[in-house]
C-alpha atoms as a printed R data frame, in Angstrom:
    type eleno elety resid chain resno      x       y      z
1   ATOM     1    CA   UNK     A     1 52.898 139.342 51.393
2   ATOM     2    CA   UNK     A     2 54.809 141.889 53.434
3   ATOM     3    CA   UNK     A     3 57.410 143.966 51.714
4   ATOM     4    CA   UNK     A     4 61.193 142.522 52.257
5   ATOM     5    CA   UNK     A     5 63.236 144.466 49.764
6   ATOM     6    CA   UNK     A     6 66.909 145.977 49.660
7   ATOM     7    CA   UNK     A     7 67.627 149.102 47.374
8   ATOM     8    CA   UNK     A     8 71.322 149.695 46.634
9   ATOM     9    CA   UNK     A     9 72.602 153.004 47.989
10  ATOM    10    CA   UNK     A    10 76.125 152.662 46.248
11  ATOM    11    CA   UNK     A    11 77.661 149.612 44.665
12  ATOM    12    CA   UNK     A    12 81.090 151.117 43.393
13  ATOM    13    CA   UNK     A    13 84.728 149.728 45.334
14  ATOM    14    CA   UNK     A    14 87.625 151.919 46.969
15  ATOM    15    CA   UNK     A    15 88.401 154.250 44.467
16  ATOM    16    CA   UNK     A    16 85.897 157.475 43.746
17  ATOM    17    CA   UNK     A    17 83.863 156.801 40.358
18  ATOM    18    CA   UNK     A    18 81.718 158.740 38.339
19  ATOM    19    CA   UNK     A    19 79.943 155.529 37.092
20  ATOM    20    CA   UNK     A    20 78.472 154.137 40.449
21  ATOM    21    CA   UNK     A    21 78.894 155.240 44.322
22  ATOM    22    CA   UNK     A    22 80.679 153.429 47.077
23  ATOM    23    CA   UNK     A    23 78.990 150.853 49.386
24  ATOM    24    CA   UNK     A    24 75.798 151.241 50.684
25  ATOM    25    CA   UNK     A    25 72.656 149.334 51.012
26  ATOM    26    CA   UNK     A    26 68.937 150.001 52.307
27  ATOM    27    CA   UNK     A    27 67.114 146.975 53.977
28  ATOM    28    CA   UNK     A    28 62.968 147.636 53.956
29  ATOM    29    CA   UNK     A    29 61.101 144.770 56.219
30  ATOM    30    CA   UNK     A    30 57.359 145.562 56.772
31  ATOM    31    CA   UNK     A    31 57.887 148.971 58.078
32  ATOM    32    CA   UNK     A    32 61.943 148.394 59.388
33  ATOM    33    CA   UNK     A    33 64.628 150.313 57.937
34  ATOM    34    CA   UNK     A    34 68.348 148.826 57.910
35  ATOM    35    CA   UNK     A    35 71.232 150.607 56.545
36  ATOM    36    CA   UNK     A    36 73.929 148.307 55.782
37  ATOM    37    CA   UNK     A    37 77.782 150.065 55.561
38  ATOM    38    CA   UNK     A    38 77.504 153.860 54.940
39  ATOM    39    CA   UNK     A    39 80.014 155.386 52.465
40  ATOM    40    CA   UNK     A    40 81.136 158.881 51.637
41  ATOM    41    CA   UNK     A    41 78.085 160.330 49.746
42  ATOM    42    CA   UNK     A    42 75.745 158.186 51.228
43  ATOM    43    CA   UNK     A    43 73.438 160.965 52.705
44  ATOM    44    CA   UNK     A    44 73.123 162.390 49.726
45  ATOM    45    CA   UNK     A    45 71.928 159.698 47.886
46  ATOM    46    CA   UNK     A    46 68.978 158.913 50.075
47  ATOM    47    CA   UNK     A    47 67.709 162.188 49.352
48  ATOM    48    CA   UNK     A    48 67.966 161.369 45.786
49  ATOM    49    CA   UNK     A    49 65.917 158.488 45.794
50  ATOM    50    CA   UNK     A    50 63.333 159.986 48.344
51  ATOM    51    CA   UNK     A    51 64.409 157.632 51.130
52  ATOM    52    CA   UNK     A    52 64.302 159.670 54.630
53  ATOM    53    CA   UNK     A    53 67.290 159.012 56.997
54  ATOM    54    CA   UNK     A    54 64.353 159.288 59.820
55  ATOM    55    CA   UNK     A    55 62.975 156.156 59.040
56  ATOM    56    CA   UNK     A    56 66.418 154.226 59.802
57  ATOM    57    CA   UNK     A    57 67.166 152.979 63.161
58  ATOM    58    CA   UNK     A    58 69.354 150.301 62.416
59  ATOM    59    CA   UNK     A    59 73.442 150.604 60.721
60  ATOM    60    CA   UNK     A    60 75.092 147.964 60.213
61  ATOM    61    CA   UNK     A    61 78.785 148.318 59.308
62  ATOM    62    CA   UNK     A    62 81.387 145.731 57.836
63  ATOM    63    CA   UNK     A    63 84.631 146.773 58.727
64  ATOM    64    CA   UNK     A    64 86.229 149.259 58.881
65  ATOM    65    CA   UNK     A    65 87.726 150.431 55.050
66  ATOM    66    CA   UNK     A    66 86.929 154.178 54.622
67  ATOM    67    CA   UNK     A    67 84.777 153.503 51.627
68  ATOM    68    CA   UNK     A    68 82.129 151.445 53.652
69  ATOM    69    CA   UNK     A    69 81.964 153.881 56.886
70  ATOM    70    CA   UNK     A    70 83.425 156.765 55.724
71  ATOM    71    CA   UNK     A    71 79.477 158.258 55.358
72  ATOM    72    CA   UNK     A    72 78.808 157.371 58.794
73  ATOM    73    CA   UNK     A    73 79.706 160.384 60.875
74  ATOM    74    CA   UNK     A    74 78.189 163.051 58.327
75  ATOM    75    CA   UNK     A    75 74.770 161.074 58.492
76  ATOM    76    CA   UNK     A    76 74.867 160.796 62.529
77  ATOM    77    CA   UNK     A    77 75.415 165.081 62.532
78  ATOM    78    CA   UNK     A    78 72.943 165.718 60.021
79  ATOM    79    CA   UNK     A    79 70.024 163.535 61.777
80  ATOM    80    CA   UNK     A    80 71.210 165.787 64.865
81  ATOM    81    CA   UNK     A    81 70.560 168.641 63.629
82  ATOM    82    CA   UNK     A    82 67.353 168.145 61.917
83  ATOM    83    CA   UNK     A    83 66.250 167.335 65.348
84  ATOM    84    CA   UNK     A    84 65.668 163.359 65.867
85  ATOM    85    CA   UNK     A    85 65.277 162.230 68.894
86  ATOM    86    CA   UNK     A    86 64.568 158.192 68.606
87  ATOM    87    CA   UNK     A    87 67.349 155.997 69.353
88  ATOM    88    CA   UNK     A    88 69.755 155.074 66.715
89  ATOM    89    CA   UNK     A    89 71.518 151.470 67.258
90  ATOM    90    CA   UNK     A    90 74.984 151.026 65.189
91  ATOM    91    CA   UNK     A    91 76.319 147.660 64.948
92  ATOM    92    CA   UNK     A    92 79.926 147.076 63.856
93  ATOM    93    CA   UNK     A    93 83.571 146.682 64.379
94  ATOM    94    CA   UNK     A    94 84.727 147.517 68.373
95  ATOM    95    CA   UNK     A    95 86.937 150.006 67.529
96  ATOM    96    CA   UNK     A    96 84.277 152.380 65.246
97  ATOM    97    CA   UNK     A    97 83.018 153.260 69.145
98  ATOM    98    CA   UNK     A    98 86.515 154.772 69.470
99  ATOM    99    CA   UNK     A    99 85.680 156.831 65.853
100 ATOM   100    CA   UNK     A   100 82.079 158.443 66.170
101 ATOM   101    CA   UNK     A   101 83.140 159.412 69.958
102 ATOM   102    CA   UNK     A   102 86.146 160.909 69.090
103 ATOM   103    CA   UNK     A   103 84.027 162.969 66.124
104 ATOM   104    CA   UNK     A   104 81.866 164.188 68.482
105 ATOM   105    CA   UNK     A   105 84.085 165.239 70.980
106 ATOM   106    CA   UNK     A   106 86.562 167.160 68.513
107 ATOM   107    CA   UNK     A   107 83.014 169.254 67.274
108 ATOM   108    CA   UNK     A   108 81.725 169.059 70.987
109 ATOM   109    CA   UNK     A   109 78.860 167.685 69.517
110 ATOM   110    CA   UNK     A   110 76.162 166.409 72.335
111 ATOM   111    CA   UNK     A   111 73.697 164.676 70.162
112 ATOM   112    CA   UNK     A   112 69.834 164.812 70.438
113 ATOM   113    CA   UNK     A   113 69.603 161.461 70.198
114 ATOM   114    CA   UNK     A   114 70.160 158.422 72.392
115 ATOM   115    CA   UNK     A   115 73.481 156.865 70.116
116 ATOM   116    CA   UNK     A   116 73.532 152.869 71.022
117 ATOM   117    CA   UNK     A   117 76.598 150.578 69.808
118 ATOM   118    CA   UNK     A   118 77.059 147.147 70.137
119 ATOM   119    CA   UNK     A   119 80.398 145.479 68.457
120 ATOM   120    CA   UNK     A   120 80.179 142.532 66.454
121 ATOM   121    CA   UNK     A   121 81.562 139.033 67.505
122 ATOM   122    CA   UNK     A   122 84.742 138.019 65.463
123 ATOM   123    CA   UNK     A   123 84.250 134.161 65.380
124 ATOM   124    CA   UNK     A   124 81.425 132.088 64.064
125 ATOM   125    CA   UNK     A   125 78.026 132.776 63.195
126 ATOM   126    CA   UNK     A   126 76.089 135.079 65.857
127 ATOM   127    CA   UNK     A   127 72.542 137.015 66.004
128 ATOM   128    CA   UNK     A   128 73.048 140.482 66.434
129 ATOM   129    CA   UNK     A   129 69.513 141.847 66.854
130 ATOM   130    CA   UNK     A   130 65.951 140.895 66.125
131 ATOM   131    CA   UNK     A   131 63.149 143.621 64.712
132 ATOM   132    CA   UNK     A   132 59.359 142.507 65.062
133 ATOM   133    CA   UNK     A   133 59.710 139.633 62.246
134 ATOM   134    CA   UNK     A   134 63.263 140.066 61.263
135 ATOM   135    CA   UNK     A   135 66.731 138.340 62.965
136 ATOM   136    CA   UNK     A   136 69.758 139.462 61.790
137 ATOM   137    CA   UNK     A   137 72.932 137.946 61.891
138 ATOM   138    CA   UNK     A   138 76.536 138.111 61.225
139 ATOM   139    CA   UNK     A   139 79.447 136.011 60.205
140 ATOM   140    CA   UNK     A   140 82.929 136.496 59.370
141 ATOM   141    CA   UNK     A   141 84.322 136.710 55.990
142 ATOM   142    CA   UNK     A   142 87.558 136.995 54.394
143 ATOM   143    CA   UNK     A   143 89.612 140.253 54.248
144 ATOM   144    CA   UNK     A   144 92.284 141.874 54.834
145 ATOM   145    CA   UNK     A   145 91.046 143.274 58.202
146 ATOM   146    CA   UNK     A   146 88.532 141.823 60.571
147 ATOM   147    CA   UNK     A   147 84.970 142.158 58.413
148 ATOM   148    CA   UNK     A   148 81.307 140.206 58.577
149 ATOM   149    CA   UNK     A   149 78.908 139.271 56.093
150 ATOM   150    CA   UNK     A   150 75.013 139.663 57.272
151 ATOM   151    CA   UNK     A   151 72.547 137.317 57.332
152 ATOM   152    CA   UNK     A   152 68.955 138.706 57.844
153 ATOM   153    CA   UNK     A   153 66.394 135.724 58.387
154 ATOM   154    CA   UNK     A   154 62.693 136.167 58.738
155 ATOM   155    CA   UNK     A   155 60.789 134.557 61.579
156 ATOM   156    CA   UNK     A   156 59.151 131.735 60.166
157 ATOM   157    CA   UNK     A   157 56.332 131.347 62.824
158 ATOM   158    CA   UNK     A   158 55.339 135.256 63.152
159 ATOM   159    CA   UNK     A   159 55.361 135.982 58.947
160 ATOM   160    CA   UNK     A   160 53.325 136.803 56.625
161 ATOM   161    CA   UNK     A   161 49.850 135.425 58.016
162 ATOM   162    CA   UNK     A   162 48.143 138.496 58.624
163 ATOM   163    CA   UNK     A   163 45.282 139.007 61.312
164 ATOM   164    CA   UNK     A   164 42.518 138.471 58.570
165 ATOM   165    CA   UNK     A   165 43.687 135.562 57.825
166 ATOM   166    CA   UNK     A   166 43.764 134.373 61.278
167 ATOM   167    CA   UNK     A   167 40.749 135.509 62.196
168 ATOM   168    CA   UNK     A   168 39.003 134.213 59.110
169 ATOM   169    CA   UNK     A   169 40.361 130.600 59.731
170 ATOM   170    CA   UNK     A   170 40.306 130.292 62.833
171 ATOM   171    CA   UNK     A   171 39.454 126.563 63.455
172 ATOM   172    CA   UNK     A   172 37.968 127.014 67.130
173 ATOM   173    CA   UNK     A   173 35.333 129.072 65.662
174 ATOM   174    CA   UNK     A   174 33.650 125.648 65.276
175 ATOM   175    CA   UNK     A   175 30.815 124.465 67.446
176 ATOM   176    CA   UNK     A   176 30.110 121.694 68.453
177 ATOM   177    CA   UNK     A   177 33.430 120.186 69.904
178 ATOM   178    CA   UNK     A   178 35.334 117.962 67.825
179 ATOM   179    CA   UNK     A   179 34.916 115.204 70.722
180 ATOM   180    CA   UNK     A   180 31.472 115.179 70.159
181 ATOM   181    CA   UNK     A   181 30.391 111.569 68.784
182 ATOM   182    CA   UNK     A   182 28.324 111.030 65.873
183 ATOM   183    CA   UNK     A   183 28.442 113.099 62.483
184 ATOM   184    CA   UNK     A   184 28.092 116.327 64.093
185 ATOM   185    CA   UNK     A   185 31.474 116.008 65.644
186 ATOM   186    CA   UNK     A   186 32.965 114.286 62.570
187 ATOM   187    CA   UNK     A   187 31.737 117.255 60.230
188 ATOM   188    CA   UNK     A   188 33.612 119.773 62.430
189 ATOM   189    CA   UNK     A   189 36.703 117.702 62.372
190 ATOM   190    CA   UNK     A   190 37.164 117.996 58.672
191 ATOM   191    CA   UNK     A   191 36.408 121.318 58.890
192 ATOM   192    CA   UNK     A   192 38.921 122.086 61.188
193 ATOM   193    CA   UNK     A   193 41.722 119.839 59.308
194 ATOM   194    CA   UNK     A   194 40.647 121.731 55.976
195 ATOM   195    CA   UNK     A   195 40.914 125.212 57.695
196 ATOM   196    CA   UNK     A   196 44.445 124.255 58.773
197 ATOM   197    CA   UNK     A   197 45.682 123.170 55.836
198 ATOM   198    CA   UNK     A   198 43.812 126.741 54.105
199 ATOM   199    CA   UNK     A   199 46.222 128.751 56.855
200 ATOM   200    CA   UNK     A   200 49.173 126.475 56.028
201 ATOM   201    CA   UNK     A   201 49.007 127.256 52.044
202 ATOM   202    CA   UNK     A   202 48.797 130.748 52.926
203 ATOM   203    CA   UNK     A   203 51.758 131.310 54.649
204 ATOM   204    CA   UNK     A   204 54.668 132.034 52.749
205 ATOM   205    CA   UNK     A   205 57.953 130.325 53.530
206 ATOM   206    CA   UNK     A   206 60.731 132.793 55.173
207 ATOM   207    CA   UNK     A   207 62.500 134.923 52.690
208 ATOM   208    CA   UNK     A   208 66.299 135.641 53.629
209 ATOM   209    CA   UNK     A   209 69.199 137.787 52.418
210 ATOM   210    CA   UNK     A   210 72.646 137.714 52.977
211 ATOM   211    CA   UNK     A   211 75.281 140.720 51.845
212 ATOM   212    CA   UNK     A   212 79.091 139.585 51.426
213 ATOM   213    CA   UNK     A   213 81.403 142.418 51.141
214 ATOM   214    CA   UNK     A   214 85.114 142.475 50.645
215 ATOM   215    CA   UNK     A   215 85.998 139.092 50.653
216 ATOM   216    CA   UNK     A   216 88.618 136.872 48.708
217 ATOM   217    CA   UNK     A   217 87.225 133.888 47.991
218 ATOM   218    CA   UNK     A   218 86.365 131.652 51.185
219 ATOM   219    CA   UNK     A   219 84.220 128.280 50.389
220 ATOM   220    CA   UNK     A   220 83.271 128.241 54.206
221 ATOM   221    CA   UNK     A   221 81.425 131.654 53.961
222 ATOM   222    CA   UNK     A   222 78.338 129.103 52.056
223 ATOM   223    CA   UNK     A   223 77.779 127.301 55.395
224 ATOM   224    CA   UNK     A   224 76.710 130.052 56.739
225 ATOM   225    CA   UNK     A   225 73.858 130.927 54.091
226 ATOM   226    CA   UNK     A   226 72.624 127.820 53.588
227 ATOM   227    CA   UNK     A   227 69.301 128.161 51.327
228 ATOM   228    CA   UNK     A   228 69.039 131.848 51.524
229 ATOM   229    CA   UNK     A   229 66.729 133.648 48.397
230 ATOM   230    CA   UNK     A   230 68.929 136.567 47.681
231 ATOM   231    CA   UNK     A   231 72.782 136.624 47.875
232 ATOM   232    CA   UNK     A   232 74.897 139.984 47.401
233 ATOM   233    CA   UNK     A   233 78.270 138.977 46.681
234 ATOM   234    CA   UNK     A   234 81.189 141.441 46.025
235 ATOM   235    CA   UNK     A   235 82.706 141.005 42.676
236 ATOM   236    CA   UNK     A   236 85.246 143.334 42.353
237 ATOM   237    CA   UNK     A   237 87.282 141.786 39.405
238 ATOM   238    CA   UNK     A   238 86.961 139.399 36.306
239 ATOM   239    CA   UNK     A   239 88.626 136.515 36.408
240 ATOM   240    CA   UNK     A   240 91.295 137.383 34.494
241 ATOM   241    CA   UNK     A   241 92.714 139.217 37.494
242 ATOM   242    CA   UNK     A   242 92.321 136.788 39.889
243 ATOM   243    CA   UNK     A   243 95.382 137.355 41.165
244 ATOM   244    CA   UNK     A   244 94.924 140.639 41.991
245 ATOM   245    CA   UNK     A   245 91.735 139.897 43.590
246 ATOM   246    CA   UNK     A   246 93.868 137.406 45.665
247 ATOM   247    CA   UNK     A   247 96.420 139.838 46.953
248 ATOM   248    CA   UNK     A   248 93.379 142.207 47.878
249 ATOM   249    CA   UNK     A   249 91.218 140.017 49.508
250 ATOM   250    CA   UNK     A   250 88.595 140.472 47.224
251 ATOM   251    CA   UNK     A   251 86.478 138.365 44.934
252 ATOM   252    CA   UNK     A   252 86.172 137.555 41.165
253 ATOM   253    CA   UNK     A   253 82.637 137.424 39.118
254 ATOM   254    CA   UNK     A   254 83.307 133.356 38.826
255 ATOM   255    CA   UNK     A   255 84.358 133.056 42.592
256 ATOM   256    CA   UNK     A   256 81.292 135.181 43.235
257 ATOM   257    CA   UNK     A   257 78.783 132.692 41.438
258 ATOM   258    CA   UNK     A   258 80.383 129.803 43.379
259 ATOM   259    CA   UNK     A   259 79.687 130.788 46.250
260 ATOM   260    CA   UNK     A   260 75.892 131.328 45.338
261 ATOM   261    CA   UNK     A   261 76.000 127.740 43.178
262 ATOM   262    CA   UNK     A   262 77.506 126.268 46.754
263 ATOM   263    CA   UNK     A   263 75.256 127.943 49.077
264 ATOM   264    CA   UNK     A   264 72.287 127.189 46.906
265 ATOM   265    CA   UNK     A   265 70.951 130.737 47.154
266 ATOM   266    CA   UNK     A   266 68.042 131.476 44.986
267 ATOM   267    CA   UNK     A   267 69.416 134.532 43.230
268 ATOM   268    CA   UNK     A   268 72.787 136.649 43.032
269 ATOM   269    CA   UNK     A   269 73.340 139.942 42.623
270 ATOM   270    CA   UNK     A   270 76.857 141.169 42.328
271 ATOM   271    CA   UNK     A   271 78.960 144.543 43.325
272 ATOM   272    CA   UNK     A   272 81.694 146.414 44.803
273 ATOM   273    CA   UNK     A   273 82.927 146.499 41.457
274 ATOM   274    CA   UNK     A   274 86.293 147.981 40.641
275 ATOM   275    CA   UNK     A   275 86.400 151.923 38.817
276 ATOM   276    CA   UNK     A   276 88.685 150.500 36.132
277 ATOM   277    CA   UNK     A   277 85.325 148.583 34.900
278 ATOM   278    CA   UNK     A   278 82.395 151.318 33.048
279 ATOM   279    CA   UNK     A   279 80.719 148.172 31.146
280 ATOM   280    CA   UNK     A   280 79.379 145.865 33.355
281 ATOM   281    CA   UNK     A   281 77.937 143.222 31.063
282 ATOM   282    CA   UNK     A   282 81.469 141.425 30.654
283 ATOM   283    CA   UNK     A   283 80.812 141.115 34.575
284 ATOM   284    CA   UNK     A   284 77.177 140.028 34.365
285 ATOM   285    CA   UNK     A   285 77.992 137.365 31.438
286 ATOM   286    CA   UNK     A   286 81.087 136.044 33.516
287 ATOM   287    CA   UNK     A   287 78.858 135.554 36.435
288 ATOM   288    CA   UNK     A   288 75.994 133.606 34.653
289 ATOM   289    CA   UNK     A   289 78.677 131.026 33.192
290 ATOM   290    CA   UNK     A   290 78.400 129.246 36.718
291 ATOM   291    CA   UNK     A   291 75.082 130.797 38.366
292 ATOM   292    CA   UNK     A   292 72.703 131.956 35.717
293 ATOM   293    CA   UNK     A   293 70.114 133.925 37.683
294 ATOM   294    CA   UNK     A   294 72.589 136.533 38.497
295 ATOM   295    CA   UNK     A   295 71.631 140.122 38.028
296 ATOM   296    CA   UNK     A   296 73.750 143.457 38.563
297 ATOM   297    CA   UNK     A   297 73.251 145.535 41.939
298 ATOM   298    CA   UNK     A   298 73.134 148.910 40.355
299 ATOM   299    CA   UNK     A   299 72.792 151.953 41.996
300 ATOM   300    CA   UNK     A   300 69.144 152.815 43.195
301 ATOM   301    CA   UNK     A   301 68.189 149.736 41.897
302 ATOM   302    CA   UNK     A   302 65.439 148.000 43.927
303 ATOM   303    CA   UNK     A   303 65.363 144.315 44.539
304 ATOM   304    CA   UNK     A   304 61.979 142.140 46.089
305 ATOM   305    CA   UNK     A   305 63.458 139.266 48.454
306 ATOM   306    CA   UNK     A   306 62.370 136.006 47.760
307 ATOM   307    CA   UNK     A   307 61.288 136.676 44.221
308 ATOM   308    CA   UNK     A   308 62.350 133.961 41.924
């Protein structure tokens, strides 16, 4: 099966912590790198777990809170100067254009590389870009300022059958034709029907992921997941301050789990949590009350899409 895993850059909230880092996540599809938001720091940290900034071509940013972007422009200079030269496509709020231009015209920066932006659509669900097997798409989600969730969806049809496999099982290897009469032809039809159902049990159903950032609690935001294997769902507070996660637009550990109970996702794994909390586990075991296969999206931590 070909790799579909996301690593968590950062998984701390607003506020600076010495416990965890603010928002960032990699995305790794067979051979694609994603970024998804870039906080301060975030640089920094790939280096620390060996991940070259090279390898991404894709950002994808969530709005436009300092500690989801606020990364963004130190990572652009630094793959400058270390001399890329392959395109670099940012996806994200209209007005972060506006930023990163007005950054490199203040340091009359002229970049190496070609810098392509495309803003995100406010309303509805909507497919930003596709990569060889990989769509990705956003929706909106409930903050204080325009933000989107992400939806990345393999292509069912072109995954995870490699060319062996094809070749190997390819039913019109068989001679003679199937509209031959007599046994002959009646041998090679049930040869062909048992090759296709051999390709059909090797081909693994689409994996998806979906990352929901800075959100207060918004039942509609499961309609737009539907089914997918691994949910990240901000979960800034415990319940017992649900109203402050009201008044901030953010999320609880309960309200987190709903969404992944409504949504029917096949695993959660929570963050953005708030630097008032160092233990975690009261956040974990809140969590699993309502969705049990919940897990904690630690820094560097590593997590296989689609594994159950």
């Amino acid at each position: 099966m070909i790799p579909f895993q996301v690593t968590i850059i950062g998984s701390g909230s607003a506020i600076p912590s010495l416990h965890r880092a603010a928002t960032s996540q990699l995305v790794h599809h067979n051979g694609s790198y994603l970024l998804i938001d870039c906080a301060e720091g975030t640089q920094l940290l790939l280096k620390k777990l060996k991940i070259s900034p090279m390898r991404i071509d894709h950002i994808l940013v969530s709005h436009l809170h300092g500690d989801h972007y606020f990364g963004l422009a130190g990572l652009i200079n630094s793959l400058h100067l270390i001399g890329r030269i392959a395109p670099l496509h940012i996806y994200g709020p209209a007005q972060l254009f506006d930023i990163i231009d007005l950054q490199l015209k203040v340091a009359e920066t002229s970049l190496r590389f070609p810098l392509i932006f495309k803003p995100l659509i406010p309303d509805g669900k909507h497919l930003v870009f596709e990569i060889r097997q990989l769509k990705i798409w956003s929706f909106p989600v409930k903050h204080r300022i325009p933000t989107w969730g992400f939806h990345l969806t393999e292509k069912m049809s072109e995954t995870n059958l490699d060319e062996h496999s094809k070749e190997s099982h390819n039913p019109f290897a068989c001679e003679p034709s199937i509209t031959q009469k007599g046994g002959a032809g009646l041998h090679k039809l049930n040869k062909m029907q048992f090759l296709s159902e051999k390709i059909e049990a090797d081909v693994s159903p689409a994996r998806s992921y979906a990352y929901c950032t800075d959100t207060a609690f918004c039942p509609d935001t499961a309609s737009f997941i539907k089914g997918v294997d691994l949910l990240y769902h901000e979960a800034t507070f415990m319940e017992n301050l649900a109203k402050t996660a009201e008044a901030t637009f953010h999320s609880t550990t309960k309200q987190a789990a709903e969404i992944a109970r409504m949504s029917g996702a096949g695993k959660l794994i929570i963050g953005h949590f708030s630097s008032r909390y160092t233990d975690l586990d009261p956040l974990l075991e809140e969590s699993r009350i309502i969705f049990q296969k919940t897990d904690l999206a630690l820094d560097g931590m590593t997590f296989n899409i689609g594994d159950k």
